[in-house]
C-alpha positions in Angstrom: -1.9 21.0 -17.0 -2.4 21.8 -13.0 -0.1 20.5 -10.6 -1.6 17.7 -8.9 -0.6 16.2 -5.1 0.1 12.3 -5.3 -1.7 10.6 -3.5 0.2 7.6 -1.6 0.9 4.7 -3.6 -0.5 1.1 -2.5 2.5 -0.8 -1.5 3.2 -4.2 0.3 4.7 -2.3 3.2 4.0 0.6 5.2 5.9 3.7 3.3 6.5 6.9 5.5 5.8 10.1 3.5 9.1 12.3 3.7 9.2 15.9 3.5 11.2 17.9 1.1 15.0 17.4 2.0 16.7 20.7 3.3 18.1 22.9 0.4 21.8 21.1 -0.7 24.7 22.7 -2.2 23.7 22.1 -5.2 20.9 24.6 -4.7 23.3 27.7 -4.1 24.7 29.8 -6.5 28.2 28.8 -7.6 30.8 31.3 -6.0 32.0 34.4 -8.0 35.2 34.3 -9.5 37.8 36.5 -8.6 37.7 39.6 -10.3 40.7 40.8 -12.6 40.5 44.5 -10.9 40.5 44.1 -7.4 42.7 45.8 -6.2 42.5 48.4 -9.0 40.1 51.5 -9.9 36.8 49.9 -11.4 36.4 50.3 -14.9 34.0 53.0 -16.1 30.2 51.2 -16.5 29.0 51.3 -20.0 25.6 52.6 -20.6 22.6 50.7 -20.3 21.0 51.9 -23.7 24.6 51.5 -25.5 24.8 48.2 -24.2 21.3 46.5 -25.2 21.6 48.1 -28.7 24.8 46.8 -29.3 23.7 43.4 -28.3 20.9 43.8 -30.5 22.7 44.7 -33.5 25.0 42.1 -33.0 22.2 39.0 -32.4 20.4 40.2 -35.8 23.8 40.0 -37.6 23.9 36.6 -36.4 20.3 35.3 -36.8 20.3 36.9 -40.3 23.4 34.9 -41.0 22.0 31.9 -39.8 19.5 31.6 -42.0 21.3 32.7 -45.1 23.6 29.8 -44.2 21.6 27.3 -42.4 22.8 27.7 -39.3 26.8 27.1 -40.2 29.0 29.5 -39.2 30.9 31.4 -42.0 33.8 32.4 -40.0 34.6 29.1 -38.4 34.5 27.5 -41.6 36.9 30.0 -42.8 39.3 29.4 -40.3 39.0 25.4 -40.5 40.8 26.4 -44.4 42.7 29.0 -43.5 44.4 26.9 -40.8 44.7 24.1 -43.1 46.2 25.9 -45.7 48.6 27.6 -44.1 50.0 24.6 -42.4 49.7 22.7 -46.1 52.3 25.7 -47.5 54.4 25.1 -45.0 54.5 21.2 -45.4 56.6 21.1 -48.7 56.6 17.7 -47.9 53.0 16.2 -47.5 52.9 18.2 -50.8 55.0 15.8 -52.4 53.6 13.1 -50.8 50.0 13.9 -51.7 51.5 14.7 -55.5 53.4 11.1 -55.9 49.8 9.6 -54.2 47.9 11.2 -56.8 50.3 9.8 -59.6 50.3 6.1 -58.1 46.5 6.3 -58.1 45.8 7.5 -61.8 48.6 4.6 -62.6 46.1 2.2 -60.7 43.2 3.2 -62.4 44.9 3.4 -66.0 46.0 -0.5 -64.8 42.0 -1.1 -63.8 40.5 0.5 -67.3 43.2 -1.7 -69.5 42.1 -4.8 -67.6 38.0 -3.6 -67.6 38.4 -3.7 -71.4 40.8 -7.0 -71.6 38.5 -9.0 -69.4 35.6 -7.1 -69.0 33.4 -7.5 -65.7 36.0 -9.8 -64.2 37.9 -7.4 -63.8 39.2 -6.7 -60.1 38.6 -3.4 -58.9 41.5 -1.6 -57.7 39.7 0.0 -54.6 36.9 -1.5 -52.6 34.1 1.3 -50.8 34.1 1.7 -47.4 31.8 -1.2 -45.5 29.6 1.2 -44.2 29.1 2.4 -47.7 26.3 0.9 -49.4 26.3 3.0 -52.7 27.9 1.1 -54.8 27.0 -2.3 -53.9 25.1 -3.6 -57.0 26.0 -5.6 -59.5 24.9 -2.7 -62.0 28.2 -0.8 -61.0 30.5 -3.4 -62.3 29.0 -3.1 -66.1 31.3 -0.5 -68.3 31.0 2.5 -68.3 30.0 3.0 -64.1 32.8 1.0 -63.0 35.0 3.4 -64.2 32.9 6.2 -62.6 32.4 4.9 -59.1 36.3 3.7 -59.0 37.4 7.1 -60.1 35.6 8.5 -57.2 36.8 6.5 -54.5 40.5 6.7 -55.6 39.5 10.7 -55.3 37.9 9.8 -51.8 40.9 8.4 -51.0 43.3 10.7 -52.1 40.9 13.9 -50.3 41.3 12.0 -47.2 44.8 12.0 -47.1 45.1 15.4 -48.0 43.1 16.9 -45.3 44.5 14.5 -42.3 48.0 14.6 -40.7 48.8 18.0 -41.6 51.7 19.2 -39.1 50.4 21.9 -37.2 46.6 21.9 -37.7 44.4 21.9 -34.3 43.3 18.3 -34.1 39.7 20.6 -33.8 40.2 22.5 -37.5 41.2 18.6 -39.0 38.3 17.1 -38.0 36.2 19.9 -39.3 38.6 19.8 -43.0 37.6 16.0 -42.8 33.8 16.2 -42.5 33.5 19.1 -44.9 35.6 17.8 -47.5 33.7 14.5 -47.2 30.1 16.2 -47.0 31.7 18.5 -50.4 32.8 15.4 -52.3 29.9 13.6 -51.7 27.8 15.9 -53.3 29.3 15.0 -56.8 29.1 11.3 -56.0 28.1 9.3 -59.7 25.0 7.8 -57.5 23.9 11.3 -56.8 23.1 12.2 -60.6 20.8 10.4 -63.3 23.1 9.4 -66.2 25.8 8.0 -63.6 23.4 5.9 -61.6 23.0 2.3 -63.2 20.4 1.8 -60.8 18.5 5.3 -60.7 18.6 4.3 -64.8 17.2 1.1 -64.5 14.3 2.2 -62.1 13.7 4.8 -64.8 13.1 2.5 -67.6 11.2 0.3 -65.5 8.5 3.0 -64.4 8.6 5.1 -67.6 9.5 8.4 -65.9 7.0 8.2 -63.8 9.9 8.0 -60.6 10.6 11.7 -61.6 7.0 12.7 -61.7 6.6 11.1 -58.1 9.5 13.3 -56.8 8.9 16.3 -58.5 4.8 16.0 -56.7 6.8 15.2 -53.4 8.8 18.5 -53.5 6.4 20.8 -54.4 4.2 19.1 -51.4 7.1 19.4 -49.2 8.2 22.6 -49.8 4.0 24.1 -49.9 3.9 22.6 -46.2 7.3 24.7 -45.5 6.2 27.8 -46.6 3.2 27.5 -44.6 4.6 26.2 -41.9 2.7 22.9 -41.8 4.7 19.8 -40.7 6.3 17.4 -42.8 4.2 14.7 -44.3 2.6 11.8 -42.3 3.2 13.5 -39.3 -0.5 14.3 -38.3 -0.8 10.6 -37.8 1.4 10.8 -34.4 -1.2 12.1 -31.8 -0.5 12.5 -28.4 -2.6 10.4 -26.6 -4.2 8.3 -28.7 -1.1 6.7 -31.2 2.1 8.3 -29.1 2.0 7.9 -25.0 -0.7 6.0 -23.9 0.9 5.3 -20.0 -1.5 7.0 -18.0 0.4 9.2 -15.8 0.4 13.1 -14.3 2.0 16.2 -13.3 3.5 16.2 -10.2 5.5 18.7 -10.0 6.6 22.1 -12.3 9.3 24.7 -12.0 10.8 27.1 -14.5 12.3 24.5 -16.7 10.6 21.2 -16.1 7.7 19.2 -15.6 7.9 15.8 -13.5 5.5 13.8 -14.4 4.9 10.2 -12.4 3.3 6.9 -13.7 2.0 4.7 -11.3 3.2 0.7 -10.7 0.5 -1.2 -12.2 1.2 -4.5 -10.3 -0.1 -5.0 -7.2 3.3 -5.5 -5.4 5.6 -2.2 -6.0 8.9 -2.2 -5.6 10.6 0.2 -3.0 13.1 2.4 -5.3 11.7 4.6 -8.2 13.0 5.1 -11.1 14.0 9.2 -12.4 14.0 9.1 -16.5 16.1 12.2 -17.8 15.5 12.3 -21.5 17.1 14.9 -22.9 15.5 18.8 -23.7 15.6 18.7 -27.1 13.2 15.5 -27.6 9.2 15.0 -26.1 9.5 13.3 -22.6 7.6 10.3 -24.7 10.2 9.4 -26.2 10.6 6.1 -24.6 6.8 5.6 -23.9 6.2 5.7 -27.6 4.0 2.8 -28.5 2.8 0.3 -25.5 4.7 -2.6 -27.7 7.9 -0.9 -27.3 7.6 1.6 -24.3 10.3 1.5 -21.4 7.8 3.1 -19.3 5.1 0.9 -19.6 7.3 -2.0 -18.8 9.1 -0.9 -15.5 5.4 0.0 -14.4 4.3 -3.6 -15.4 7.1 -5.2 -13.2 6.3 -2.6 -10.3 8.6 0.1 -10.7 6.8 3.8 -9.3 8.4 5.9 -12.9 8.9 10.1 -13.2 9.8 11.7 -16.4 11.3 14.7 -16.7 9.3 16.9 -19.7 11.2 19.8 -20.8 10.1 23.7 -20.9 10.8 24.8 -24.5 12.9 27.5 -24.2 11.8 30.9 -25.0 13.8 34.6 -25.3 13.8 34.8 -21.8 15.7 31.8 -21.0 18.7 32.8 -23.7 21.1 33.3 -20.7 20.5 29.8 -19.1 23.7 27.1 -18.9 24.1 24.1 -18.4 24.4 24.7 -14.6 21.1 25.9 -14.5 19.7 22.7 -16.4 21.1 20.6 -14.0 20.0 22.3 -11.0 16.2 22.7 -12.1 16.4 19.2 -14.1 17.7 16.5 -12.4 18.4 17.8 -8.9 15.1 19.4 -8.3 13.7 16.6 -10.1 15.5 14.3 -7.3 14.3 16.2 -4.7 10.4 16.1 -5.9 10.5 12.2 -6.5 11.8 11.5 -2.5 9.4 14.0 -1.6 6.1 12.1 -3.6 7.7 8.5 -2.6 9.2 9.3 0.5 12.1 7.3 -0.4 16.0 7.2 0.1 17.5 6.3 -3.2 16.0 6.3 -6.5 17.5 4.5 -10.2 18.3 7.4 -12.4 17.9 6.8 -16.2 19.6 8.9 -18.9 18.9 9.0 -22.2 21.2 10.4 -24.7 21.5 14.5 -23.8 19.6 13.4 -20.9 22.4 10.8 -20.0 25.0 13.5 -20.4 23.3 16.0 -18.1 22.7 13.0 -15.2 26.3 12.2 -15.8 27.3 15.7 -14.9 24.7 15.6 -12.1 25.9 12.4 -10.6 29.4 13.5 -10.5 29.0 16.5 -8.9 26.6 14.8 -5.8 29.5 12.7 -5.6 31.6 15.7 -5.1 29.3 16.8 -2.4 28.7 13.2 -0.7 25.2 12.7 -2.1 24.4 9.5 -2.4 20.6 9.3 -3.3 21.3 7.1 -6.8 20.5 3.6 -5.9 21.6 3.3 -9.6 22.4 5.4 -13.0 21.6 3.8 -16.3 22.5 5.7 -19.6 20.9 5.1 -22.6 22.7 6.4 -26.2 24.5 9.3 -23.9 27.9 11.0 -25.2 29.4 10.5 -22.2 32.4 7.5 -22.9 35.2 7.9 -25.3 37.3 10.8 -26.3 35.6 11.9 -29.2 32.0 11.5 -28.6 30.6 13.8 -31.3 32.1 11.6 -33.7 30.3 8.6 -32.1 27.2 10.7 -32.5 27.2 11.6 -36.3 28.6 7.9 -36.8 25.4 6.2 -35.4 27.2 4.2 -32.9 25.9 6.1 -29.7 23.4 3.5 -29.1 24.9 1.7 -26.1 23.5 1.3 -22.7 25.5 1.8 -19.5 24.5 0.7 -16.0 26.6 1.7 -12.9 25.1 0.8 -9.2 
């Protein structure tokens, strides 16, 4: 797509067209560190050749090991273990702990099978799953013989859970990890995960004659046909930009190395004098909140007036591996801050973040407060890991969706 000028947009005041502010700080290359040898001989330069091969050698070690495990890295799960079981040897006593645990919970669930086969269904269970845990839910699970399955696995939850938290010693990094993986591990041998454990996968058996499994098996050799060829997933040719997925008309105004800006005009005849910035983040489409018109954030701030840009994303090819995160935020945000007051000629502008996106502006915002910057009329962030001291965890937990608004 060419670059197009903007032409002025029809307001209900006269709107001066500004030029592009003077380069700021945030434009100029971050000072070098001190080095550990002045003051010292410099080291002897390693050859160029012995340097790119070596680097070579090492990134196909690590891309061949990436797809042999799926992108997890072998070594840092090995030291997640190794550090918790070294700390566990050394804890005699969260050993004894965890073995008089284990002991009071095969006592409970001795105690739940006598009363299962005194009083049958009635029977109270002597653990209850998690309430974001909706496996077990059904009235199924409570018949003989999956209560006893489904309560023998939580009391195992349970006890795993235990065993891999409060461990003296253990970086609170490597117990998080032991946590997830031991969870993600234990899961896998869940009773809903396999056919003759499953009340309900049993029921919906019967019901359909074996015709569920049929269904499944056609869905995974389509699935895995479309991988091998590299088609995309199912259902997915339905979504075409354009004419189902962003449908605000809009354009490129400008382009550097690692963005696109692209404006949508106010489609009200009365515009309002601030624009709004929206900084999804790299790794999604920059429609990802002008999906449909029925639930598009874009078409309604253009509705009540509001002059939008969008930040689309480059994707990333071999020659951007050395980028950071400095360099997002200089061509992303900044630049992108620079091109709306240029287009609009205004002085402030809203600022929008949405999740990555949010994070980035967040970084952004803090540093032009560093530097006395105050073009942000307001910062709004949408499902961003920025609050909290864990946010990761808020991330694989689902409860990321929040919105933030500072002015």
């Amino acid at each position: 797509m060419d670059i197009e000028s903007s032409p002025p947009i029809a307001t209900t005041r006269k709107r001066t067209k500004k030029p592009l502010p003077a380069p700021r700080n945030h434009l100029a290359p971050p000072p070098a560190p001190p080095s550990p040898t002045d003051g010292y001989a410099p080291p002897e330069q390693d050859s160029y050749s012995a340097t790119a091969l070596s680097e070579v050698m090492d990134r196909s070690v690590r891309a061949m090991t990436a797809r042999m495990t799926m992108g997890l890295s072998p070594a840092a799960i090995m030291a997640v273990w190794t550090d918790w079981g070294l700390h566990m040897l050394g804890s005699p006593g969260k050993q004894l702990r965890l073995f008089e645990k284990a002991a009071r919970k095969a006592v409970r669930f001795g105690q739940y099978a006598v009363r299962c086969a005194v009083e049958g269904t009635d029977a109270e269970p002597c653990i209850e799953p998690l309430p974001q845990d909706p496996r077990f839910r059904s009235k199924a699970w409570q018949q003989p013989p999956f209560n006893l399955y489904y309560q023998a696995f939580l009391l195992t939850q349970q006890w795993v859970h235990n065993a891999t938290t409060d461990v003296r010693g253990m970086t609170p990094q490597h117990q998080r990890a032991a946590v997830f993986i031991a969870r993600q591990l234990l899961d896998i041998i869940a009773p809903s995960n396999f056919l003759l454990t499953n009340p309900d996968l049993l029921e919906k058996t019967r019901a359909e004659g074996g015709l569920n499994f049929v269904k499944g098996l056609q869905n995974f050799a389509e699935d895995w046909e479309r991988r091998l060829a590299g088609k995309p997933p199912v259902g997915a040719e339905e979504f075409r930009v354009g004419e189902v997925l962003a449908l605000t008309p809009g354009r490129v105004v400008y382009r550097n190395r690692l963005i696109e800006l692209i404006q949508y005009a106010p489609t009200t005849d009365k515009v309002r004098p601030e624009p709004v910035l929206i900084v999804p983040a790299w790794i999604m489409k920059y429609y990802i909140l002008d999906l449909r018109p029925e639930n598009s954030l874009v078409r309604y701030l253009t509705s009540q007036g509001y002059t939008v840009f969008t930040i689309s994303w480059r994707n990333p090819g071999p020659e951007d591996r050395d980028l950071g995160m400095e360099a997002y935020r200089r061509m992303g945000p900044m630049e992108a801050l620079d091109a709306v007051q240029a287009v609009t000629g205004c002085d402030k502008v809203h600022a929008v973040g949405y999740c990555l996106g949010g994070t980035l502006m967040t970084i952004a915002a803090a540093a032009m407060a560093r530097e006395g910057d105050d073009r942000l009329a307001s910062m709004t962030l949408l499902a961003a890991q920025a609050d909290g001291p864990r946010p990761q965890e808020s991330i694989s937990s689902g409860q990321c969706g929040s919105a933030h608004s500072t002015q």
